[in-house]
DSSP file (Angstrom, degrees, kcal/mol; ACC not computed):
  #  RESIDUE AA STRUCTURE BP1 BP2  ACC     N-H-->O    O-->H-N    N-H-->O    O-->H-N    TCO  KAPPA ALPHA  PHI   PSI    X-CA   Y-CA   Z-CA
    1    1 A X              0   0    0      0, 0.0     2,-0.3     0, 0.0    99,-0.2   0.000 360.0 360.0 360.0 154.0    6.8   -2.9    8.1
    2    2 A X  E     -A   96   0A   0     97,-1.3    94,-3.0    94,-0.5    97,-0.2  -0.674 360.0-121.7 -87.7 143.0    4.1   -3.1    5.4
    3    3 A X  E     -A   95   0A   0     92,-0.3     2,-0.2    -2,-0.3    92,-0.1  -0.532  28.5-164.8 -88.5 144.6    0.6   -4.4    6.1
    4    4 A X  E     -A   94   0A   0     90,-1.1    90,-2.0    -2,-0.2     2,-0.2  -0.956  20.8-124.1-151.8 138.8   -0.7   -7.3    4.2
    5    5 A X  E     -A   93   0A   0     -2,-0.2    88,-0.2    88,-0.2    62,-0.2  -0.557  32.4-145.4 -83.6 135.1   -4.2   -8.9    3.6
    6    6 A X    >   -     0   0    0     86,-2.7     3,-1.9    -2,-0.2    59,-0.1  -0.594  40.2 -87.1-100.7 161.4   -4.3  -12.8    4.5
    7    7 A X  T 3  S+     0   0    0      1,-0.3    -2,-0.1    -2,-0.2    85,-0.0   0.387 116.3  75.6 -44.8 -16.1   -6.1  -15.2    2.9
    8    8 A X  T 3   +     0   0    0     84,-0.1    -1,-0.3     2,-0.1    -3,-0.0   0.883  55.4 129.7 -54.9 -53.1   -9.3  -14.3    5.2
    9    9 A X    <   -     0   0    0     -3,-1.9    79,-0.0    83,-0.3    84,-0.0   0.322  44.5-165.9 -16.7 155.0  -10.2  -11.5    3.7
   10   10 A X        -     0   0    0     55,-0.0    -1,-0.2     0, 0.0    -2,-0.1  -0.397  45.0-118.1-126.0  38.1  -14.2  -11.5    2.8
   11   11 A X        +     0   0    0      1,-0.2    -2,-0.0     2,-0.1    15,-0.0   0.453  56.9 158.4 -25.1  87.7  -13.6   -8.3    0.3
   12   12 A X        -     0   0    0      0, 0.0    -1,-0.2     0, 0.0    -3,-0.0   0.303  49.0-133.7 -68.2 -22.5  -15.9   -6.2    2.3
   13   13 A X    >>  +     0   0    0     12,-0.0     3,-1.3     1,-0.0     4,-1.1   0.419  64.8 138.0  69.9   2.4  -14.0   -3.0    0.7
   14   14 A X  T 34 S+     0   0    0      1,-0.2     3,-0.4     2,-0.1     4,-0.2   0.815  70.0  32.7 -26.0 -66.6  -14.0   -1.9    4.3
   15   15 A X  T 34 S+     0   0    0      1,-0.2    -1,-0.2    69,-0.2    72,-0.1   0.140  85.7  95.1 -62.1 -15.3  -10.5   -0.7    3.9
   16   16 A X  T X4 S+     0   0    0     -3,-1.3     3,-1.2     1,-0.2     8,-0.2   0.833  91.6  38.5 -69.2 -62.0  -10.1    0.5    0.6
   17   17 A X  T 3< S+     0   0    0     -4,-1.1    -1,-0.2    -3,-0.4    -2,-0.2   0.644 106.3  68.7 -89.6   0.4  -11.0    4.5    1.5
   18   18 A X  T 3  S+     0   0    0     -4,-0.2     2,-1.2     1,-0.1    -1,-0.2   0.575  72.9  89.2 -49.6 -23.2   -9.4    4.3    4.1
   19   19 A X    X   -     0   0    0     -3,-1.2     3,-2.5     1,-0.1     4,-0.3  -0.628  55.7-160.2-121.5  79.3   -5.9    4.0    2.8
   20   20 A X  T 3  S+     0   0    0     -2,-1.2    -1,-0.1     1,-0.3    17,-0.1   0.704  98.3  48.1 -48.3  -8.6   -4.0    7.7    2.2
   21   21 A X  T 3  S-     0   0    0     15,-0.1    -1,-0.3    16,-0.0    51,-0.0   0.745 107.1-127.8 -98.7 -22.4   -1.7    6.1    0.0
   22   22 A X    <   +     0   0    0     -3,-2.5    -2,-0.1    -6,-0.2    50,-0.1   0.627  61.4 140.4  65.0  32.1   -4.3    4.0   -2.3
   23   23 A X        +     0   0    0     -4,-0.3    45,-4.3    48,-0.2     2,-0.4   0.567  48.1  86.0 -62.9  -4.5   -2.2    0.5   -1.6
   24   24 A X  E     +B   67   0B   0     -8,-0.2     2,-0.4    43,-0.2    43,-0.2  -0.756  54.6 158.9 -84.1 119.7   -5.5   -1.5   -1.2
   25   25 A X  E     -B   66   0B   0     41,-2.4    41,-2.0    -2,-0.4     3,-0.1  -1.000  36.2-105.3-139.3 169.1   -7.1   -2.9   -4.8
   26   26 A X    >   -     0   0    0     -2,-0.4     3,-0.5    39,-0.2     2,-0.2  -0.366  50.3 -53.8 -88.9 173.6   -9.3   -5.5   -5.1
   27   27 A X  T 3  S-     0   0    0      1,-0.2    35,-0.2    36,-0.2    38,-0.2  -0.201 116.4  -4.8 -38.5  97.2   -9.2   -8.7   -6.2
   28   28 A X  T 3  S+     0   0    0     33,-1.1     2,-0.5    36,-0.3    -1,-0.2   0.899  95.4 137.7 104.0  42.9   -7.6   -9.5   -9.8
   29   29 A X    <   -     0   0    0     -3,-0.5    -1,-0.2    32,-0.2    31,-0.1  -0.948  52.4-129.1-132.3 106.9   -7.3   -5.6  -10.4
   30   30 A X        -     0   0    0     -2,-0.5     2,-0.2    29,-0.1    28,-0.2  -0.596  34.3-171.2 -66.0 154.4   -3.8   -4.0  -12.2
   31   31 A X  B     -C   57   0C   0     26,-0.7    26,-3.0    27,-0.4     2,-0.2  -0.750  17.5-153.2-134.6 174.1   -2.1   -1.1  -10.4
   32   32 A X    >   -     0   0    0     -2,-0.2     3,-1.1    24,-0.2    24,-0.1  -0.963  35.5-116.8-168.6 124.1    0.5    1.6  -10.3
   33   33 A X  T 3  S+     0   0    0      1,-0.3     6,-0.4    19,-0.3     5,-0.2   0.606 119.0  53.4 -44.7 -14.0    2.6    3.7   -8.3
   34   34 A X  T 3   +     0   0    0     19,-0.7     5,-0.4    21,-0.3    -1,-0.3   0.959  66.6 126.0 -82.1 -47.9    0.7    6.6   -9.6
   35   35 A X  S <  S-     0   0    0     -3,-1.1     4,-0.1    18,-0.2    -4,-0.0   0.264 106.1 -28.4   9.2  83.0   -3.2    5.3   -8.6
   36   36 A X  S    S+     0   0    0      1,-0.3     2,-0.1     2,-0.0    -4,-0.1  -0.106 119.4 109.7  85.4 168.6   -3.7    8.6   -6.7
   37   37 A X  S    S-     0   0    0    -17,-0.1    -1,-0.3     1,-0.0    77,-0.2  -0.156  79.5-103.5  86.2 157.8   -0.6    9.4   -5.8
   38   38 A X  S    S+     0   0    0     75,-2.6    76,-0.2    -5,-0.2    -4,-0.1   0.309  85.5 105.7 -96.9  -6.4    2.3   12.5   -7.1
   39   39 A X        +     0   0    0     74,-0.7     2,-0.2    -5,-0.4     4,-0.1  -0.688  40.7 158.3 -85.3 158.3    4.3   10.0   -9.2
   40   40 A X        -     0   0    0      2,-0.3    -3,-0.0     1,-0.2    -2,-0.0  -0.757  53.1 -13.5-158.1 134.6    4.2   10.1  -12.9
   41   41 A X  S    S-     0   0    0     -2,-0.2    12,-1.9     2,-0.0    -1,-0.2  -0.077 116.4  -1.3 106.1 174.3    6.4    8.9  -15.3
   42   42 A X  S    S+     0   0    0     10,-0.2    -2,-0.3    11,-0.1     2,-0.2  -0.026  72.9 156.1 -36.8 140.2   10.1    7.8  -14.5
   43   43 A X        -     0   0    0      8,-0.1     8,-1.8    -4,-0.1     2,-0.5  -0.975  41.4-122.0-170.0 158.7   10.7    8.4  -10.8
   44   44 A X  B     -D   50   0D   0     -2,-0.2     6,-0.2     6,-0.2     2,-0.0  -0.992  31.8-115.2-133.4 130.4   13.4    6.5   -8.7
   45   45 A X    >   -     0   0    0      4,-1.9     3,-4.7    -2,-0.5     4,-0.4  -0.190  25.7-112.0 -68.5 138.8   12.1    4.4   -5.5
   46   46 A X  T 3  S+     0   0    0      1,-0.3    -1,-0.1     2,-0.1    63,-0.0   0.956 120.8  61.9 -58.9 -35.4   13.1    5.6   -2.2
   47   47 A X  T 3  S-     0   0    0      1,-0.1    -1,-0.3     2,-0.0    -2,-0.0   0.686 127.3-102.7 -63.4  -9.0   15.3    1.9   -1.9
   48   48 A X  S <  S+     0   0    0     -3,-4.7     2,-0.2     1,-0.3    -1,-0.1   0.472  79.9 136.3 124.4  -0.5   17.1    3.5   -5.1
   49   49 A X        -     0   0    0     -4,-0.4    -4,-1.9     1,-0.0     2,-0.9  -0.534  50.1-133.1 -85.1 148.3   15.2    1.2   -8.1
   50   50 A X  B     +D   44   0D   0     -2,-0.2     2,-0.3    -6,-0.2    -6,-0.2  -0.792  38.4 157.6-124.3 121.7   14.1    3.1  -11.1
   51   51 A X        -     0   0    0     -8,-1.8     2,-0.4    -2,-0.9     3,-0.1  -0.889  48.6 -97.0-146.4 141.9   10.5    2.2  -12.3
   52   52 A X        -     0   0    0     -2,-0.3   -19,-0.3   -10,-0.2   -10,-0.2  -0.603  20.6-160.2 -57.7 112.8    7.4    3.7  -14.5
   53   53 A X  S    S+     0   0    0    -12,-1.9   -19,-0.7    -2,-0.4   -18,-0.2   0.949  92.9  57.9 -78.7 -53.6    5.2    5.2  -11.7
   54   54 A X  S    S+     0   0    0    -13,-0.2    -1,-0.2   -21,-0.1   -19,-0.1   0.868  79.2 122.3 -16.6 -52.5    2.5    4.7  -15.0
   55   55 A X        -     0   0    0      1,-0.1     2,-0.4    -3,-0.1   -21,-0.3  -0.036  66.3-129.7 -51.2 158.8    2.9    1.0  -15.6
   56   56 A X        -     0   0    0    -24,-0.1     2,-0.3   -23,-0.1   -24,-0.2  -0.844  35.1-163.7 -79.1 103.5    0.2   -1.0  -15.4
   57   57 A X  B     -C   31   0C   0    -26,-3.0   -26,-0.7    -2,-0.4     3,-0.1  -0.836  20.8-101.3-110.4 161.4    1.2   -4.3  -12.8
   58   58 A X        -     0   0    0     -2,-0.3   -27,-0.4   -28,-0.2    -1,-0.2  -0.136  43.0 -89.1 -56.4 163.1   -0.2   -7.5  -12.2
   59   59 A X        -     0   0    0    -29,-0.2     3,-0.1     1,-0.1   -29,-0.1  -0.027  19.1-150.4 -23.6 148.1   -2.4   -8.5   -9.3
   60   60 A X  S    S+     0   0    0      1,-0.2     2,-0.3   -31,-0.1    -1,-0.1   0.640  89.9  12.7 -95.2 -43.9   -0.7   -9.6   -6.4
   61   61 A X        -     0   0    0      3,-0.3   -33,-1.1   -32,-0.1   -32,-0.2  -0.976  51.2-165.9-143.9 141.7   -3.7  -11.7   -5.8
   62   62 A X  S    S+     0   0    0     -2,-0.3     3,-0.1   -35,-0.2   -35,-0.1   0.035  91.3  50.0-106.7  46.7   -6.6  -12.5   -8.0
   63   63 A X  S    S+     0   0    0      1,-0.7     2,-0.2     0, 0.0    -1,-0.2   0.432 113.6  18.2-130.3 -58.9   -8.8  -13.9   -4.8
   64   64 A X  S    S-     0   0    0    -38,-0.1    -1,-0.7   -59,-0.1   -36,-0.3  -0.793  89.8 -87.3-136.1 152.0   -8.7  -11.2   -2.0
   65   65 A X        -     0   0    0     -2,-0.2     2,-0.3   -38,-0.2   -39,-0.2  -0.580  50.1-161.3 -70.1 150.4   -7.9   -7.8   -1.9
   66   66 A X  E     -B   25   0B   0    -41,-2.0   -41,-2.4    -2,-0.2     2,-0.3  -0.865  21.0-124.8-150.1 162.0   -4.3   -6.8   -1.4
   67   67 A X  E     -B   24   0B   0     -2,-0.3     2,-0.5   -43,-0.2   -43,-0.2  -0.754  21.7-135.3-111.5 139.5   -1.7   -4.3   -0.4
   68   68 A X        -     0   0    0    -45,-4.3     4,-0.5    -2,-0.3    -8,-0.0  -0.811  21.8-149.9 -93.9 143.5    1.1   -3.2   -2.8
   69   69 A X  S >  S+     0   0    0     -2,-0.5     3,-2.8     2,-0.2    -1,-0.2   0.951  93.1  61.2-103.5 -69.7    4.1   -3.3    0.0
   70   70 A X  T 3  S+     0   0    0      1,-0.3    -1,-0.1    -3,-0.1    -2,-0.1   0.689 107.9  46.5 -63.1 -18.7    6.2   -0.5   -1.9
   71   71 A X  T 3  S+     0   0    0    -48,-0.2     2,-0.6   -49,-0.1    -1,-0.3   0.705  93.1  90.8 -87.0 -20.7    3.0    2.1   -1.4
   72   72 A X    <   +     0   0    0     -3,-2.8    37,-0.1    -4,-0.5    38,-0.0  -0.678  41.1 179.0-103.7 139.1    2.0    1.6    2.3
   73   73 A X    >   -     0   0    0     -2,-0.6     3,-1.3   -71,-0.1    -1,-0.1   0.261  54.2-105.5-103.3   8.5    3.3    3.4    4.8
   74   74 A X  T 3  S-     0   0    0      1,-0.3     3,-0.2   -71,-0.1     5,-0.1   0.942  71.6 -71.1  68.1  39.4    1.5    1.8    7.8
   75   75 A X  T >> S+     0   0    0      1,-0.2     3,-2.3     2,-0.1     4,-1.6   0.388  92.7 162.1  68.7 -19.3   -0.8    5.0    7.9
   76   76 A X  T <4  +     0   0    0     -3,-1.3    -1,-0.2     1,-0.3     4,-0.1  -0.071  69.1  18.5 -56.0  94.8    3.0    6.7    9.4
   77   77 A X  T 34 S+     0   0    0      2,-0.3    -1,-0.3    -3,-0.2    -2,-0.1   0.592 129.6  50.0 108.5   6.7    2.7   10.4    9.1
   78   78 A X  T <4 S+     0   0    0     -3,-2.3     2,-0.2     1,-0.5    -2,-0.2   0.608 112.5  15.4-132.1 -33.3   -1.5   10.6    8.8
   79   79 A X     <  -     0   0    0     -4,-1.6    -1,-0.5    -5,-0.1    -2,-0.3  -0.970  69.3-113.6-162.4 140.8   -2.8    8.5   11.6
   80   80 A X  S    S+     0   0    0     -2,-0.2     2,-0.3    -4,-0.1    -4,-0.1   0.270 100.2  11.0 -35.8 -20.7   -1.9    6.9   14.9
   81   81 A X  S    S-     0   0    0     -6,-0.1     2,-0.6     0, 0.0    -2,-0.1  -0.944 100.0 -73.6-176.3 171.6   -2.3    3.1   13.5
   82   82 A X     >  -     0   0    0     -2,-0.3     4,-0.9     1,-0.1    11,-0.1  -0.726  46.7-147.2 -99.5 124.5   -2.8    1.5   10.1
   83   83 A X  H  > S+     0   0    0     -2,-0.6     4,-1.5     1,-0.3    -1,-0.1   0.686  92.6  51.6 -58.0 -42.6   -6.7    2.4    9.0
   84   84 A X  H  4 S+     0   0    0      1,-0.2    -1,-0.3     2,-0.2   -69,-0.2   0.539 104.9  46.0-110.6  15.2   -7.3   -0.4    7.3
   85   85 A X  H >4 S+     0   0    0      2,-0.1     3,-1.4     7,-0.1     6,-0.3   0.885 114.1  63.3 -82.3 -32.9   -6.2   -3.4    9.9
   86   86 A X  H 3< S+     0   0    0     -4,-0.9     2,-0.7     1,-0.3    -2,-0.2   0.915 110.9  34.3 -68.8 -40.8   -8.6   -0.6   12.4
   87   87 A X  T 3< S+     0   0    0     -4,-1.5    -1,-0.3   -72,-0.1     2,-0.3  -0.380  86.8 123.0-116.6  57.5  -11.9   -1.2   10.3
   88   88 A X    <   -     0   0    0     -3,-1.4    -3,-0.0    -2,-0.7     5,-0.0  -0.898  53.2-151.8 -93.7 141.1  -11.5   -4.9    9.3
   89   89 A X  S    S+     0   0    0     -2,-0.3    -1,-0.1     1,-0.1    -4,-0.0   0.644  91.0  31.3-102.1  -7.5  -14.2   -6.6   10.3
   90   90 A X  S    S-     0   0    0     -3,-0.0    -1,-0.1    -5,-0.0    -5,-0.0   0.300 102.0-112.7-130.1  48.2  -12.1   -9.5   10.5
   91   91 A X        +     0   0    0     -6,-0.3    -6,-0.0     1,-0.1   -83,-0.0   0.598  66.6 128.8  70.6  19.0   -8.8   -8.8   11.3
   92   92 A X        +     0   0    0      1,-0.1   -86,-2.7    -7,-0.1     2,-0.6   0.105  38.5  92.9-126.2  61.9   -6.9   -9.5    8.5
   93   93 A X  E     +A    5   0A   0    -88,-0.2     2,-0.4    -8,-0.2   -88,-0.2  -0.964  58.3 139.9-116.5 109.5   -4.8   -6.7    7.7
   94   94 A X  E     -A    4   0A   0    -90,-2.0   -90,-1.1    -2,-0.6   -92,-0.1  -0.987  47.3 -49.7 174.3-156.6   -1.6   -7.2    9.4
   95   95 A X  E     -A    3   0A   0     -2,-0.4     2,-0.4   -92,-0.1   -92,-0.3   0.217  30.9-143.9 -70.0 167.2    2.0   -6.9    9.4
   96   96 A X  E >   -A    2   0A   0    -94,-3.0     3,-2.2     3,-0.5   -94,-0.5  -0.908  10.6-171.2-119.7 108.5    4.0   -8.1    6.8
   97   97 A X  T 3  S+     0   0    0     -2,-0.4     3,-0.3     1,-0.4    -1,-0.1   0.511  86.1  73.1 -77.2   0.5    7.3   -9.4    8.8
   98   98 A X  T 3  S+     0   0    0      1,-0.3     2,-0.5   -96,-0.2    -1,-0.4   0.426  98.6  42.8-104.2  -9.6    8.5   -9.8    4.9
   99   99 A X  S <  S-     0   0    0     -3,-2.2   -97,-1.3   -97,-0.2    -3,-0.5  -0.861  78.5-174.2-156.3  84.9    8.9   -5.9    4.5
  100  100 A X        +     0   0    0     -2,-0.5     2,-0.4    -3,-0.3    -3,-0.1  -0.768   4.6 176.9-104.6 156.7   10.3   -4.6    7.1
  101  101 A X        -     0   0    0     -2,-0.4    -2,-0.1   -99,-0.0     5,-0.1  -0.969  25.3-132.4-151.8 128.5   10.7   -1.0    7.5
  102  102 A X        -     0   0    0     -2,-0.4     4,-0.2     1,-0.1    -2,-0.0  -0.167  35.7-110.3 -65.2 154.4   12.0    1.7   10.1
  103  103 A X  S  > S+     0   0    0      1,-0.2     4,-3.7     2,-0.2     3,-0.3   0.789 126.0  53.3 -44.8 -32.2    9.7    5.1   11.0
  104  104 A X  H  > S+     0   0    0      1,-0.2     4,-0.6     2,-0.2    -1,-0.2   0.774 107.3  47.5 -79.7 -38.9   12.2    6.8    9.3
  105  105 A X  H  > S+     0   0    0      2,-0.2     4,-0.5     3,-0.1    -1,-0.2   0.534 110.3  54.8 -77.7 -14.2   11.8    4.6    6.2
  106  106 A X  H  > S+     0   0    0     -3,-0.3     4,-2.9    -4,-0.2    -2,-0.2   0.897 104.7  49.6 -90.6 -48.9    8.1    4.9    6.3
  107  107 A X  H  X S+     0   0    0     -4,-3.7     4,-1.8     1,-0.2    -2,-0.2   0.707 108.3  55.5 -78.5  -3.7    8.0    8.7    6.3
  108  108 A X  H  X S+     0   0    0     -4,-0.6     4,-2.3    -5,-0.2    -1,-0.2   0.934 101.6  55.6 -70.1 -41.7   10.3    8.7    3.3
  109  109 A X  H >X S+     0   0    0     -4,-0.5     4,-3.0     1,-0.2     3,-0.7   0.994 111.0  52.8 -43.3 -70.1    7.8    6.4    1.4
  110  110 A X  H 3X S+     0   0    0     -4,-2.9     4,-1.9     1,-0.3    -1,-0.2   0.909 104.8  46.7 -56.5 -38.0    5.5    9.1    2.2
  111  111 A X  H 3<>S+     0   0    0     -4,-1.8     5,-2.1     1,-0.2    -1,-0.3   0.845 112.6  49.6 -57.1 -28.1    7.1   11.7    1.1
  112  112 A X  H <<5S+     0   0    0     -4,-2.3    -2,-0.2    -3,-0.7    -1,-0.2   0.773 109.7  51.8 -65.2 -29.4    7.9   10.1   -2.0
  113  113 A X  H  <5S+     0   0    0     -4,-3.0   -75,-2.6     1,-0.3   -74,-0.7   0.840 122.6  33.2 -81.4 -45.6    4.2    8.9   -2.7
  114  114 A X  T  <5S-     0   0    0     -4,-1.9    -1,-0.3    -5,-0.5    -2,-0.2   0.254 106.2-123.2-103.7  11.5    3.0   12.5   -2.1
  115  115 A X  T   5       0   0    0     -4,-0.1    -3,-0.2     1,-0.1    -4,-0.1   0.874 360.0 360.0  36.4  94.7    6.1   14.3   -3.6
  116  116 A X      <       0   0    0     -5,-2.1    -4,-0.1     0, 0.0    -5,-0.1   0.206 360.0 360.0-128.1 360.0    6.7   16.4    0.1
């Protein structure tokens, strides 16, 4: 499963460097599968979709900071637990029952993210 900031959030930025994939942005902020990352360019998504790692996408929320589902790997293959639910100061990084995702599915995300 993917981690997701609730409505709680106080964007503290606690979580932000924390996050080995860069799947955190702040509030009202476009992103891209490249944002720090080994994509560039056409690249086909481990679930098999074929998308501009480049583009420029909306927000997901233009309130709180928020976590792009298709980038986080739940920390899986860097750390023991997901970094940024551990230094929320108020707990509201957590799972997102809406993207669920086997171990096996995670470290493929990561490999993909980091071309390994």
């Amino acid at each position: 499963m993917a981690i997701i900031i609730t409505d709680e959030c106080i964007n503290c930025d606690a979580c932000v460097s924390e996050c080995p994939n860069n799947a955190i942005y702040e509030p009202d902020v476009e992103w891209s599968y490249s944002d720090e990352t080994a994509l560039s360019g056409s690249v086909t998504t481990p679930d098999g979709r074929e998308i501009d790692a480049d583009e420029q996408n909306e927000p997901i929320s233009d309130e709180f900071y928020f976590i792009v589902s298709d980038k986080c790997t739940e920390c899986i293959g860097f750390h023991d637990e997901p970094q940024c639910a551990s230094v929320c100061p108020v707990d509201c990084c957590i799972v997102d029952e809406d993207h669920e995702e086997t171990e096996d599915q995670l470290l493929a995300k990561k490999a993909w993210l980091h071309n390994e």
